[in-house]
LOMARFI-449458 format. One record per residue (C-alpha): x, y, z. Coordinates in nm, 4 decimals, decimal comma. Example, Ala and Ser with C-alpha at 12.3 -4.5 7.8 and 13.67 -1.06 7.14 Angstrom:
<pts>
<pt <1,2300; -0,4500; 0,7800>>
<pt <1,3670; -0,1060; 0,7140>>
</pts>
This chain:
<pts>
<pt <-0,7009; -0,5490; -0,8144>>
<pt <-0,8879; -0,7324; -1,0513>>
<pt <-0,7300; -1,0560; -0,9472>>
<pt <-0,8820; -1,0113; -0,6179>>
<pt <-1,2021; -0,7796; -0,6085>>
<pt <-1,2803; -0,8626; -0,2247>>
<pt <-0,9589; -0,6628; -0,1326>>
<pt <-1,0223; -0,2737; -0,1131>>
<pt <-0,8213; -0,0904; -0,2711>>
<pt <-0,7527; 0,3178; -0,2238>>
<pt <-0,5323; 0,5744; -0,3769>>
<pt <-0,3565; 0,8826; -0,1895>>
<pt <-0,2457; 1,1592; -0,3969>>
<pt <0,0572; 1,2541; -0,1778>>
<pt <0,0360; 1,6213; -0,3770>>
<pt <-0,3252; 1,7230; -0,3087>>
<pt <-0,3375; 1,5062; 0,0231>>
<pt <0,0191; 1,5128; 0,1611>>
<pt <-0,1142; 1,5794; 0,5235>>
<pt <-0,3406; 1,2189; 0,4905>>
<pt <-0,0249; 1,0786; 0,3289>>
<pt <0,2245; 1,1453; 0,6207>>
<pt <-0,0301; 1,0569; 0,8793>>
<pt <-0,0542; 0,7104; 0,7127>>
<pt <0,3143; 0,6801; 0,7291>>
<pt <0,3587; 0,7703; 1,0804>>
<pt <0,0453; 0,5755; 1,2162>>
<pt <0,1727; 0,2603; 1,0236>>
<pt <0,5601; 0,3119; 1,1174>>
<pt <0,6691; 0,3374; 0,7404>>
<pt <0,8857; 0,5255; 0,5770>>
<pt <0,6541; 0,7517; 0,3038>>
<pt <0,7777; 0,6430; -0,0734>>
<pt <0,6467; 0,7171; -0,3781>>
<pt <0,4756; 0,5258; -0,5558>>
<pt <0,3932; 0,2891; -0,3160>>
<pt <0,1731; 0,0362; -0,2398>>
<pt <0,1412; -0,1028; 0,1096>>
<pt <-0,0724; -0,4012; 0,2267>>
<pt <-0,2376; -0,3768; 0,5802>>
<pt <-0,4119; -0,6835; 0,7075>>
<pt <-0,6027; -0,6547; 1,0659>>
<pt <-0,4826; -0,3094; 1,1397>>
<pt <-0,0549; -0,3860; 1,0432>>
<pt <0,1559; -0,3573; 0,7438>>
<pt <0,1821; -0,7067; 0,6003>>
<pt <0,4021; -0,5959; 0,2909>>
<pt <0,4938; -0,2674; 0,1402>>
<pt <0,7445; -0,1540; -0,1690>>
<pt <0,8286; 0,1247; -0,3701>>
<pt <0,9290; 0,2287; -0,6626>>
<pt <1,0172; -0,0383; -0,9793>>
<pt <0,9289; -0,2955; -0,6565>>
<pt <0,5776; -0,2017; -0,6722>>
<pt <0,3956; -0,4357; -0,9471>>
<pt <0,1132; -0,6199; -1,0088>>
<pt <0,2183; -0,9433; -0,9953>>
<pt <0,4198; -0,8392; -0,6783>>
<pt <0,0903; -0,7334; -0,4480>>
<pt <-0,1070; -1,0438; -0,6059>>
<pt <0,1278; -1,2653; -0,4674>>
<pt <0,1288; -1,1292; -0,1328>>
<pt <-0,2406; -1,1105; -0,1551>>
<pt <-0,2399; -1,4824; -0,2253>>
<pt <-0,0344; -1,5614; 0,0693>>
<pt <-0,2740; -1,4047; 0,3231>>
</pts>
């Protein structure tokens, strides 16, 4: 995020890396969606959504609230 270049940000192809992608799911307790975008903070899920629910302004605002 440009907004917020100290948080790290990675990308999971769920076609080339599907086994990574439902190991994430299952380790985190979420069901997998795609697209997604899912915010962990100290090892949890703070926020995750899916779909049209998944924009920019959406994730900077929970990044602001952390």
């Amino acid at each position: 995020m440009q907004e917020h270049p100290e948080v790290p940000v990675y990308l999971v192809d769920v076609i080339r890396q599907r086994p990574l992608s439902r190991e994430i799911a299952a380790h985190l307790g979420i069901l997998h969606e795609s697209p997604q975008a899912i915010l962990i903070q100290g090892g949890a899920v703070r926020w995750h959504a899916s779909h049209y629910d998944v924009t920019a302004e959406a994730l900077a605002a929970q990044v602001r609230a952390t």
